[in-house]
N, C-alpha and C positions, 0 to 999 in steps of 0.2 A: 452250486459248488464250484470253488474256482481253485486251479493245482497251486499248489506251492511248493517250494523248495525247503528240504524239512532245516537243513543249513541255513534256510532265507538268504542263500546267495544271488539267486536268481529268480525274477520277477517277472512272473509271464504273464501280469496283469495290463503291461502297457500295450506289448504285442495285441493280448488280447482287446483291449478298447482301441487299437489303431484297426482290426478290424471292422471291428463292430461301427466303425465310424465312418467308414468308408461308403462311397456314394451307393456302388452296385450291391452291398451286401444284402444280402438274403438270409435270415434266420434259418428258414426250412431248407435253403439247399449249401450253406456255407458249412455244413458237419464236418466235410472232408480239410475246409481251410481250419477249423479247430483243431482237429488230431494232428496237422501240419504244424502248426507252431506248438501243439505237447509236447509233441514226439519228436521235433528237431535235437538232430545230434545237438549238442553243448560241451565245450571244454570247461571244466569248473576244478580251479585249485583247493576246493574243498571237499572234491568228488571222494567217496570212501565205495570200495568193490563190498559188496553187500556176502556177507558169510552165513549163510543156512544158519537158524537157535538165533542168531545176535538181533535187538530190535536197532536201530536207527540211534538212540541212545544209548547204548552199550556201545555201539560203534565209538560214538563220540568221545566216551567216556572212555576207550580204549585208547584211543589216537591221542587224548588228554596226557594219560599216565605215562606212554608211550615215550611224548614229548617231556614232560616234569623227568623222566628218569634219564635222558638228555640233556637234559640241563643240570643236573646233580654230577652227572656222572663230568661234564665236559668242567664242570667249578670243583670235584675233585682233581681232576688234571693241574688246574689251573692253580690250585693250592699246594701240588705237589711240585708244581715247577716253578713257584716261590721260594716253597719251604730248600729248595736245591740249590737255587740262586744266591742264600740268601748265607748256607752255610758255605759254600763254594766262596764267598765274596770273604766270611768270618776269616776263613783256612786263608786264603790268599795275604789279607791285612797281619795275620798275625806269622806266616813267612814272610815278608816284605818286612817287618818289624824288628822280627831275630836277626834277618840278613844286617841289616844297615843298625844294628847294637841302636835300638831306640827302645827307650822304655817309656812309657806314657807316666807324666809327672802332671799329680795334681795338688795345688795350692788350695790350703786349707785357712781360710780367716779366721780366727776368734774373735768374738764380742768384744774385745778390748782393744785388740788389731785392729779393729775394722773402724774404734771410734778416733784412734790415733791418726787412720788413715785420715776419715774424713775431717779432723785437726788440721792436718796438715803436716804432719809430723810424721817422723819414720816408725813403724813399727817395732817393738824390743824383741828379740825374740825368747 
């Protein structure tokens, strides 16, 4: 049986064939150099503090949801400081509009305008 990392972050399979290859090794008396590389502290960004009831999967499954409601929550932010930008920009254009007496003027062609135009000729109104 060989340990693994239930995350598969960490691989104590090379540790362990760098000893096993080594010239002085001893089967019967290298136990102690085994438990040394199991048991060596490890920093790992995937470490999760293990909570009594929870299995290893629930763990995961927790730190999953955890992160998904982090990401929801940080794109509701992010849709509200849109949606605020967006009317703040609306309020702005349409003060700046009253102020300076502009009214927005739009030109409407008819089918018959537009063949006159493309004539070359002036449109009648």
């Amino acid at each position: 049986m060989r340990p693994i990392c239930f995350r598969m972050e960490e691989q104590f399979e090379q540790s362990l064939i760098e000893l096993v290859n080594r010239p002085d090794f001893d089967e019967m008396n290298n136990r102690d150099q085994f438990d040394e590389i199991i048991e060596q502290p490890r920093t790992c960004e995937s470490f999760t503090k293990w909570k009594q009831g929870w299995t290893p999967k629930e763990h995961r499954d927790m730190e999953w949801r955890e992160t998904q409601d982090k990401l929801v929550e940080r794109h509701h932010r992010q849709s509200l400081a849109i949606a605020l930008v967006g009317a703040a920009l609306g309020m702005f254009a349409t003060i700046w509009a009253t102020a300076h007496n502009q009214t927005p003027v739009v030109n409407v062609i008819l089918s018959e305008q537009a063949k006159a135009v493309d004539a070359g000729n002036k449109p009648q109104p």
